[in-house]
MITI-860925 format. One line per 4 residues: number of its first residue (from 1); their letters; for each residue x, y, z of C-alpha. Coordinates in steps of 0.02 Angstrom, whole numbers, plus 50000, padded with zeros to 5 digits. Example, Ala and Ser with C-alpha at 12.3 -4.5 7.8 and 13.67 -1.06 7.14 Angstrom:
1) as) 50615/49775/50390  50684/49947/50357 $
This chain:
1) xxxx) 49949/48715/49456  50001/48906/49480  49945/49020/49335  50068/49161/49298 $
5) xxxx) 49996/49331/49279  50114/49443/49170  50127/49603/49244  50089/49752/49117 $
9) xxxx) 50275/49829/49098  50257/50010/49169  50106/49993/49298  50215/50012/49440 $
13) xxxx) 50282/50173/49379  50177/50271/49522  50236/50164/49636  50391/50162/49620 $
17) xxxx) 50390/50343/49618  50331/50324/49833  50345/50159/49865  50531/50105/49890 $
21) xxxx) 50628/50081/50056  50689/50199/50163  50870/50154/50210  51023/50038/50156 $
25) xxxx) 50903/49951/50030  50872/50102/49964  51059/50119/49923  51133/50107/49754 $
29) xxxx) 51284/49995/49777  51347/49835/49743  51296/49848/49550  51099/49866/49610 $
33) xxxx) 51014/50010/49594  50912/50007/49756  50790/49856/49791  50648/49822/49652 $
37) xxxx) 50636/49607/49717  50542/49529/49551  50462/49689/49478  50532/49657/49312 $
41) xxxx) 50445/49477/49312  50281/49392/49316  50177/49372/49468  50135/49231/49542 $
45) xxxx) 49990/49164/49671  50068/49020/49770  49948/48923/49915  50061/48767/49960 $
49) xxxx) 50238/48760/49998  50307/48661/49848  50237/48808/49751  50338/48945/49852 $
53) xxxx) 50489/48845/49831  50467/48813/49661  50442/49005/49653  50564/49060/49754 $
57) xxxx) 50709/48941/49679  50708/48992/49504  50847/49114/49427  50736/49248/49334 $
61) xxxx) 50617/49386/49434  50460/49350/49494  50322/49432/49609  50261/49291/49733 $
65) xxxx) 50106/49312/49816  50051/49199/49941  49875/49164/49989  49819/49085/50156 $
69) xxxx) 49945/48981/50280  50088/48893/50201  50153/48772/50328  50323/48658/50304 $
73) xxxx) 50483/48629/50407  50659/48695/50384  50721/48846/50277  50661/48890/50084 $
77) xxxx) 50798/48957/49985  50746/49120/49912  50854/49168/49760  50878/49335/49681 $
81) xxxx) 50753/49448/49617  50617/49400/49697  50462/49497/49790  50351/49400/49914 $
85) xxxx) 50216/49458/49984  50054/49395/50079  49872/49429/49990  49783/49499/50126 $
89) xxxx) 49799/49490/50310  49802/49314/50306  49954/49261/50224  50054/49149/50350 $
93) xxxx) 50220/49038/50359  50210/48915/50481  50332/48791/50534  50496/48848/50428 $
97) xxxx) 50572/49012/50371  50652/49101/50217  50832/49106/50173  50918/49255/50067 $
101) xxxx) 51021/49126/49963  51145/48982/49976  51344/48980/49976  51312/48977/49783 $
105) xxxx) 51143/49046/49737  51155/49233/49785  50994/49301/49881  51015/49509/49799 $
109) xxxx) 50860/49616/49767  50736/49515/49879  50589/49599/49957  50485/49510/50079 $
113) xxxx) 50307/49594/50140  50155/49564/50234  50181/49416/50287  50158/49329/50479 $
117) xxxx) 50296/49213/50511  50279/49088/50648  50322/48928/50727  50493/48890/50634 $
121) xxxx) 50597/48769/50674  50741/48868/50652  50766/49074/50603  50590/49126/50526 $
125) xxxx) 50691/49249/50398  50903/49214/50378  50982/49363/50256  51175/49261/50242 $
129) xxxx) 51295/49226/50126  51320/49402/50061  51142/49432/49999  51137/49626/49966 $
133) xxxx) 50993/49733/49935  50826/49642/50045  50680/49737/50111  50583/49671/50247 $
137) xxxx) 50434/49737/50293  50261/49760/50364  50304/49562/50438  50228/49495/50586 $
141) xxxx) 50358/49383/50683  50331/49263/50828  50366/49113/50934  50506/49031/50831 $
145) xxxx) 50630/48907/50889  50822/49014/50842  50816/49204/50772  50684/49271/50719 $
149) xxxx) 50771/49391/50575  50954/49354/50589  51078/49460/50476  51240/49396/50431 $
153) xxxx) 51388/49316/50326  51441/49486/50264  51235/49527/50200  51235/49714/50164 $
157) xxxx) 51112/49857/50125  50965/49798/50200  50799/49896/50277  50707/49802/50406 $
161) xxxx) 50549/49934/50424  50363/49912/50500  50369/49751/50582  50266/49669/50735 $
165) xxxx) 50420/49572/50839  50327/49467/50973  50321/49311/51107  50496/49273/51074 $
169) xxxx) 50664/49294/51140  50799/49303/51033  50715/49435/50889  50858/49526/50788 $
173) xxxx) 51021/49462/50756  51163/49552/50652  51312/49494/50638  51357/49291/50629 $
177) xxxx) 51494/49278/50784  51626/49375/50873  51747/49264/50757  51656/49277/50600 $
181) xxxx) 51777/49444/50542  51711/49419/50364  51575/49536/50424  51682/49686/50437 $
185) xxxx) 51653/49824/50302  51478/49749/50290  51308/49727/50358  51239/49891/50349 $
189) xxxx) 51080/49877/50392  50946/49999/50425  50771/49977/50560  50643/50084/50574 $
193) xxxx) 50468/50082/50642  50466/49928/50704  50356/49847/50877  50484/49743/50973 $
197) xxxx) 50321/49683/51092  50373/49607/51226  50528/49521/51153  50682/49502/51258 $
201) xxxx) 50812/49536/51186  50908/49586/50983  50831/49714/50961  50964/49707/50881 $
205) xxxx) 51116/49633/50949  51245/49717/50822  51428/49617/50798  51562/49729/50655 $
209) xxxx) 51420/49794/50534  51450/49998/50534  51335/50106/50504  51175/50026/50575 $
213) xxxx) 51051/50133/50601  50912/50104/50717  50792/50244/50723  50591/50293/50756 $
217) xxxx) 50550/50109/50860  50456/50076/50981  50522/49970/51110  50379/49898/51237 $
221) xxxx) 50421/49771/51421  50589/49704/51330  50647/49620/51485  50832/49591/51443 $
225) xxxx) 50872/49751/51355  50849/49840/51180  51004/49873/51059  51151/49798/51109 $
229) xxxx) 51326/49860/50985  51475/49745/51024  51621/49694/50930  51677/49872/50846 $
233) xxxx) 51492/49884/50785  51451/50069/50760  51270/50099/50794  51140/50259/50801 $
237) xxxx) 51003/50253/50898  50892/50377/50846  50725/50446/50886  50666/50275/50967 $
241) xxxx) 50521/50261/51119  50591/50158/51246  50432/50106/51376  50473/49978/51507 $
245) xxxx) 50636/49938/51440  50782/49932/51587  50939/49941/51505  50881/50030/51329 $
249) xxxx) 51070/49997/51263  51215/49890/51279  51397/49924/51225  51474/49761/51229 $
253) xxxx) 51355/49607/51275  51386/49434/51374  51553/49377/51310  51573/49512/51146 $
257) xxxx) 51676/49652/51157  51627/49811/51155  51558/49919/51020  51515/50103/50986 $
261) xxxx) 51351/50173/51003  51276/50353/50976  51117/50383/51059  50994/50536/51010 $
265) xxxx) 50832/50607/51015  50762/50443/51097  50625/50449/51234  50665/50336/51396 $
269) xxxx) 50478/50314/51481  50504/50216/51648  50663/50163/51564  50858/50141/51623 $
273) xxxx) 50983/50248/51564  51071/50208/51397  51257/50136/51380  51355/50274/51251 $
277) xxxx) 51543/50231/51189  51631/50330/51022  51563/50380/50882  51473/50311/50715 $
281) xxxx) 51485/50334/50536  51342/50444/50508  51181/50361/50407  51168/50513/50301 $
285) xxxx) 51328/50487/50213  51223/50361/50122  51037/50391/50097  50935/50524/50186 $
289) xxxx) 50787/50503/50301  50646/50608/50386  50624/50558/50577  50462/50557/50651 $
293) xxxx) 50446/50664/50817  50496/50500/50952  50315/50555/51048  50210/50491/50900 $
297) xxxx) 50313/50340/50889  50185/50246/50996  50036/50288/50912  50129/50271/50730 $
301) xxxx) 50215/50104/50757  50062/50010/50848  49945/50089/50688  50062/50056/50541 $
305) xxxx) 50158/49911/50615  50132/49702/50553  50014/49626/50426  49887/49691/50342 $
309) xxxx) 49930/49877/50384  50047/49907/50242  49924/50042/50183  49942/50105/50360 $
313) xxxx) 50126/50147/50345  50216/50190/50200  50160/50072/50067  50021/49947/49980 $
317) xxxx) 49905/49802/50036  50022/49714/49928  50156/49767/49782  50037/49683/49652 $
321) xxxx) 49901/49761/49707  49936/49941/49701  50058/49919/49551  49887/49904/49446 $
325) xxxx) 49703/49936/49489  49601/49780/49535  49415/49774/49449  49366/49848/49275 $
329) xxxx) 49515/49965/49286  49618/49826/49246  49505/49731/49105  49582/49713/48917 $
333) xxxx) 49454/49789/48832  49416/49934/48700  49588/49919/48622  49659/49951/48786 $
337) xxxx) 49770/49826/48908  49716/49864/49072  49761/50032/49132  49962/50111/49168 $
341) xxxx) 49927/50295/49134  50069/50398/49081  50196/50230/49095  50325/50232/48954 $
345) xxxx) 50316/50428/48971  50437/50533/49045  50434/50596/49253  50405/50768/49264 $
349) xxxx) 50356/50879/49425  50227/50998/49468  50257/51139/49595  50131/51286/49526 $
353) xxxx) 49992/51298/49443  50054/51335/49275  50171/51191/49261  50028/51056/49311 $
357) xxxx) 49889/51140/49196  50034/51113/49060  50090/50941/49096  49892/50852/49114 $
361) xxxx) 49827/50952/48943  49982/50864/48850  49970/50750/48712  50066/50584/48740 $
365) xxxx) 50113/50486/48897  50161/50577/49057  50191/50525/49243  50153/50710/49353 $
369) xxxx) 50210/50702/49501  50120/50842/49614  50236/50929/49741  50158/51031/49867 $
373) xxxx) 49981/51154/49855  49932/51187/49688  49766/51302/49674  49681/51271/49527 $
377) xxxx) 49576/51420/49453  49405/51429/49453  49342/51551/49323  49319/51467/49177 $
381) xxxx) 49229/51304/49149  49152/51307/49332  49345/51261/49373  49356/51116/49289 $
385) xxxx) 49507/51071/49214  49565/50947/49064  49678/50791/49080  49710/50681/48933 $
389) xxxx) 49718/50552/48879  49891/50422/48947  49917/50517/49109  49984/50485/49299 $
393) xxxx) 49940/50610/49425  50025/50564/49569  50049/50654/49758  50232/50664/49817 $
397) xxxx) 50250/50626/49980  50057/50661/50104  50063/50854/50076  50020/50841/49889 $
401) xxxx) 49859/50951/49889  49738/51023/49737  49628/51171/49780  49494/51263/49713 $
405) xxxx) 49456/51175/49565  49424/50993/49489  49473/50876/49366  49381/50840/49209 $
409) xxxx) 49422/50677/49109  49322/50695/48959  49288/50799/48789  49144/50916/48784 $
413) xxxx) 48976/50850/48826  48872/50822/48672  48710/50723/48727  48669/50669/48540 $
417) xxxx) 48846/50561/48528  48780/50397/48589  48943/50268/48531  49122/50319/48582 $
421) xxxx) 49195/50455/48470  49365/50471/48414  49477/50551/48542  49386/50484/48687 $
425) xxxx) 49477/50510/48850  49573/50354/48908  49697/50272/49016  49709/50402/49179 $
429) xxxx) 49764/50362/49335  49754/50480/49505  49824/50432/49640  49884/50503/49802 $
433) xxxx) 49796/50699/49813  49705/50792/49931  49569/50863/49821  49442/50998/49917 $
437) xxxx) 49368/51148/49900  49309/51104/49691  49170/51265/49636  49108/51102/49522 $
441) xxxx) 49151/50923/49544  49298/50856/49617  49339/50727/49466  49222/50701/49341 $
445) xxxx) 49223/50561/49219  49117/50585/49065  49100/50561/48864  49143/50386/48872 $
449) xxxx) 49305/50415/48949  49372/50215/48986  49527/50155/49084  49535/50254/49240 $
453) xxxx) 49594/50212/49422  49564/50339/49554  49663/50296/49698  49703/50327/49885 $
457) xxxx) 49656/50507/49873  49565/50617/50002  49422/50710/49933  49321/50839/50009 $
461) xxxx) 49229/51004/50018  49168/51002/49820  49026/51106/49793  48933/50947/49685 $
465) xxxx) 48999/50771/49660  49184/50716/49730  49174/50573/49585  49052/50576/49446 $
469) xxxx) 49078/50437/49310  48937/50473/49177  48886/50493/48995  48934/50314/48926 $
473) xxxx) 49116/50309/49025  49185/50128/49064  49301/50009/49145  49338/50126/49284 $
477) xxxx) 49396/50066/49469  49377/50185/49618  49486/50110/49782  49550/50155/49927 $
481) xxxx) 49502/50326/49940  49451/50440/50091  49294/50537/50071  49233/50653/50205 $
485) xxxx) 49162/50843/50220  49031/50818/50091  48867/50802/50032  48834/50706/49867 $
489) xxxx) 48990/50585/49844  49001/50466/49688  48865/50497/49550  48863/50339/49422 $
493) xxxx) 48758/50374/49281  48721/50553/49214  48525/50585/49227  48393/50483/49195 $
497) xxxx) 48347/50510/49024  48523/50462/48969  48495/50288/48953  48572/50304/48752 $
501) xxxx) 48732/50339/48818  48746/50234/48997  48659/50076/48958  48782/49947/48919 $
505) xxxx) 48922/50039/48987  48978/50116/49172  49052/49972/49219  49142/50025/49392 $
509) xxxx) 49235/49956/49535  49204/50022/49707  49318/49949/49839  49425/49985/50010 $
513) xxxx) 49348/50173/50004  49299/50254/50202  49159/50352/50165  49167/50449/50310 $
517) xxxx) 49015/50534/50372  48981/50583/50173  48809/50595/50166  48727/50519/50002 $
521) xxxx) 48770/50436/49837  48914/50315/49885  48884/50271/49745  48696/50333/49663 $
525) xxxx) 48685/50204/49518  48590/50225/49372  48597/50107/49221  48755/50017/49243 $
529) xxxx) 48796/49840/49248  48878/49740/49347  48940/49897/49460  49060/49805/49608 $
533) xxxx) 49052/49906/49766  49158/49802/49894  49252/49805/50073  49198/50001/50074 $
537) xxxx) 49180/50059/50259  49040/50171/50291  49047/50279/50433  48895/50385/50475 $
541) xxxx) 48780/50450/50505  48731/50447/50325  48572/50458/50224  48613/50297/50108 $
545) xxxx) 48735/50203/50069  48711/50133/49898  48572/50187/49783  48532/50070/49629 $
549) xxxx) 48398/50154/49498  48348/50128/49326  48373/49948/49320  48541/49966/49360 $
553) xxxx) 48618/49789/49428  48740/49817/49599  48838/49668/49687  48859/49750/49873 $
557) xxxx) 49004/49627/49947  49107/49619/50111  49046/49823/50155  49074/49867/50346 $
561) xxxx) 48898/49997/50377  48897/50080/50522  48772/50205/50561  48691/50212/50386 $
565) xxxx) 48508/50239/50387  48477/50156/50232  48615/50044/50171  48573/49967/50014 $
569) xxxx) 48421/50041/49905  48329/49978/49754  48169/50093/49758  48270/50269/49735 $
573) xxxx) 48131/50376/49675  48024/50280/49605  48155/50182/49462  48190/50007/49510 $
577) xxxx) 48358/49962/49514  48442/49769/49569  48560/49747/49694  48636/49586/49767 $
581) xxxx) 48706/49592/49947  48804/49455/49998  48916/49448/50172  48904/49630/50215 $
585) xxxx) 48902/49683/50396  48778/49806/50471  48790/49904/50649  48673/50039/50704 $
589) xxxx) 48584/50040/50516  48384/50078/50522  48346/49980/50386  48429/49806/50302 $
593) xxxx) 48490/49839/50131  48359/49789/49991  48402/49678/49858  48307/49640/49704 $
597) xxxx) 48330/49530/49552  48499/49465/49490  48655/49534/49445  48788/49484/49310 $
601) xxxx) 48967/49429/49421  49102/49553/49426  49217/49382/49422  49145/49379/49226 $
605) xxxx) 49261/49525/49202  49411/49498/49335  49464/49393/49478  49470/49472/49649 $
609) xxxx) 49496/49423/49853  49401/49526/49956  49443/49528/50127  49327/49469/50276 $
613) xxxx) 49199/49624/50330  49231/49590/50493  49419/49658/50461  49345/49821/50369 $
617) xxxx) 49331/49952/50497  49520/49913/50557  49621/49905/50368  49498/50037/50287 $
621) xxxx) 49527/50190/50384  49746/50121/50405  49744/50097/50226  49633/50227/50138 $
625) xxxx) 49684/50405/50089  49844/50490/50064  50020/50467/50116  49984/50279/50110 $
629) x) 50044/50195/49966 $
């Protein structure tokens, strides 16, 4: 039986704000306004195949997540609205494929991520019978029997982006047969960052669809050849690295006619020379696009590219999980349903100083969005400045920096207030900022401030803490954050003679963060219980690791430690803390991380999958920081 976890409506407002595709399915046409797949449904955990057919048959949205391998034969019929994406890097279909729709169930607004397809008995992924709108991406692809993503049956406005192609032949089709004229006027279809590994040919083999726009690949030992544009097709090729690839582009192909290709800004490394014809409708006339400089392509594509990299790229380990906070971020508890910061509340933009001091100090919900360098002032407060309560901070773009000062989410300290007054901060999310250079603390949580998810940022350089969470603050989750350049890292737990305040509370969520040569308190726990610190990777040298004091009780879970000189500790001056530590892996580490006593289960609070430690080091440092949701 498959339980159905209702989404909270709004906590995917940040990510829609960055996360949406680049290209056709980005394109507001056809009566859809770009590609959202089941984001106005329910989501979903499926494990066997009748589920994901169940699932992925019915007529309202839903978000799909699969968990594990799901193997059957033949083609599921995916219906409209629907997202589906793999939990993990595990998430496999083996032995069949998807198809966008049937000659009467339309397959429109369908997104498909993070998923490894292989083994089909037919096409692993078919987008036919004029399903519009479908996002594929961060998909791994290999060794099926037909196509591996074929296109076609007049399909239009589609973005095929950050996929692994390899061991196959026949890898990208678009366009159903030189006969099938139906096509014309449609299939345009968009690629981008994708690995074609080794794969022969399709790369892809274009028939009628105008414009198709193939740009920032990376082609590697194709042996047959890379685009091929036939039948009237008009294709760019644009900003691609071609490496072993001897004939880079066809213009008509085996028994097609020709079609029109414009070639640009493309590298050619012990390559063949391009076929040219005509020209092509150009890509900007419907959506526009940043290329990447074709020399990084390599190193981009082979980083970002296939499962389990989505934070890598552009995007999320999956759409559920970075559309809301997993841990006590997302709990139902102190009048509060999980946490969506400023969701409900209107968009507005920050470019100066002024205008983002304004928007966080308002009353009411607000999404920020933070464009550019914003230098925060430092004179007042020790440069600490307010948010309130119902608030989104969010980075535009990987440039979205705050200097100089910190952010304080919390009313005045007042050390005799030991239950939550009125007013209490709650309900904050920051996500996506480069914070350095703080006179004070980067963020500081305090005065029982609950409800806050602090996520893929990059701290650094703050003259005390990068995160402290103190004086009786709650349900809090801290993920997928970078944290380098600095000394004393995540405080938990104010002093301790504050005991009235903490005790009972601080319950926090530590996961995915690379704690990158920072040299202490990641986290220093004092008090709290349970505090879940999992699949962090810590990078040394550092001092410690994780600090538990003051009876404190720590589950340490799936953590990558490399080069830590003290892990895990339970004796930090003198006040006994308890710690459990349960499949954590450590490499050049002077001492084994000390456990003591027993620990209430973060799974008493919320469900969670962490990942395998061993897989740490590599989706940690792809995933974690900025420009990566």
């Amino acid at each position: 039986m498959v339980a159905a976890v209702v989404a909270v409506p709004g906590r995917e407002v940040a990510a829609q704000v960055l996360d949406v595709p680049v290209g056709f399915a980005g394109v507001n046409a056809l009566g859809q306004n770009g590609t959202t797949g089941g984001a106005a449904g329910p989501t979903v955990t499926v494990s066997t195949a009748a589920q994901l057919a169940d699932f992925a048959g019915r007529n309202t949205p839903f978000t799909i997540l699969v968990a594990g391998r799901i193997t059957f034969d033949d083609m599921i019929t995916v219906v409209a609205n629907k997202s589906i994406i793999g939990v993990g890097s595990t998430a496999e279909i083996s032995g069949g494929g998807l198809q966008m729709g049937s000659t009467t169930r339309p397959g429109n607004n369908v997104i498909v991520r993070n998923l490894r397809f292989t083994n089909a008995s037919d096409d692993s992924i078919s987008v036919t019978n004029s399903a519009h709108h479908v996002w594929i991406d961060h998909n791994d692809f290999s060794n099926g029997f037909d196509g591996l993503l074929d296109i076609k049956r007049a399909s239009d406005y589609v973005t095929v982006s950050w996929n692994h192609f390899h061991d196959h032949s026949k890898s990208a089709l678009l366009g159903h047969s030189d006969t099938y004229t139906q096509d014309i006027g449609h299939l345009r279809v968009t690629y981008h960052h994708n690995f074609f590994d080794g794969t022969d040919q399709r790369h892809p083999r274009v028939r009628f669809g105008e414009p198709v726009h193939v740009f920032n690949n990376y082609y590697r030992d194709n042996s047959l050849y890379g685009v091929a544009s036939t039948m009237n097709a008009g294709v760019l090729v644009e900003g691609n690295y071609f490496e072993n690839v001897a004939h880079p582009s066809h213009v008509g192909y085996d028994k097609s006619g020709p079609g029109r290709l414009v070639a640009r800004s493309n590298i050619f490394v012990n390559s063949g020379v391009p076929e040219t014809a005509g020209t092509v409708v150009e890509p900007r006339t419907y959506y526009p696009y940043q290329l990447d400089n074709p020399a990084d392509v390599p190193a981009l594509v082979r980083a970002g590219a296939g499962v389990g990299r989505t934070g890598a790229a552009a995007t999320m380990a999956t759409a559920a999980a970075e559309s809301a906070p997993v841990g006590f971020a997302s709990v139902n508890a102190l009048g509060q349903n999980g946490t969506t910061g400023g969701a409900g509340g209107p968009v507005v933009t920050a470019t100066n100083t002024a205008q983002f001091l304004d928007f966080i100090a308002r009353s009411g919900p607000l999404v920020v969005q933070v464009s550019g360098t914003i230098t925060l002032p430092t004179g007042s407060s020790d440069g600490m400045h307010n948010v309130t309560s119902d608030k989104t901070i969010v980075g535009l773009g990987n440039n979205a920096r705050l200097v100089g000062g910190g952010l304080n989410l919390g009313l005045p300290v007042d050390d005799d207030v030991t239950t939550p007054p009125p007013g209490a901060v709650h309900n904050v999310i920051i996500r996506n900022l480069t914070i350095t250079g703080a006179t004070d603390d980067l963020i500081n949580v305090q005065m029982f401030t609950h409800h806050v998810w602090i996520d893929h940022n990059d701290l650094s350089n703050g003259d005390d803490g990068a995160i402290d969470i103190k004086r009786g603050s709650d349900f809090v989750t801290v993920s997928w954050n970078r944290i380098h350049d600095h000394d004393k890292t995540l405080l938990l737990g104010h002093d301790d003679d504050n005991g009235a305040q903490d005790i009972g509370r601080l319950r926090v969520t530590y996961h995915h963060n690379f704690f990158d040569g920072s040299d202490q308190r990641n986290p220093r726990v004092r008090f709290a219980e349970p505090v879940h610190v999992y699949n962090n990777y810590y990078r040394g040298p550092l001092s410690y690791g994780i600090a538990s004091a003051m009876n404190a009780g720590v589950v340490a879970e799936g953590n990558y430690f490399d080069s830590v000189n003290n892990p895990g500790r339970v004796d930090f001056s003198g006040d006994l803390g308890r710690m459990v530590s349960r499949d954590n892996i450590l490499v050049n580490c002077h001492h084994p991380i000390e456990v003591r006593g027993s620990v209430v289960e973060p799974r008493t609070y919320y469900s969670y999958t962490a990942d395998r430690a061993a897989t740490v080091p590599t989706i940690v440092p792809a995933g974690a920081g900025v420009g990566k949701i």
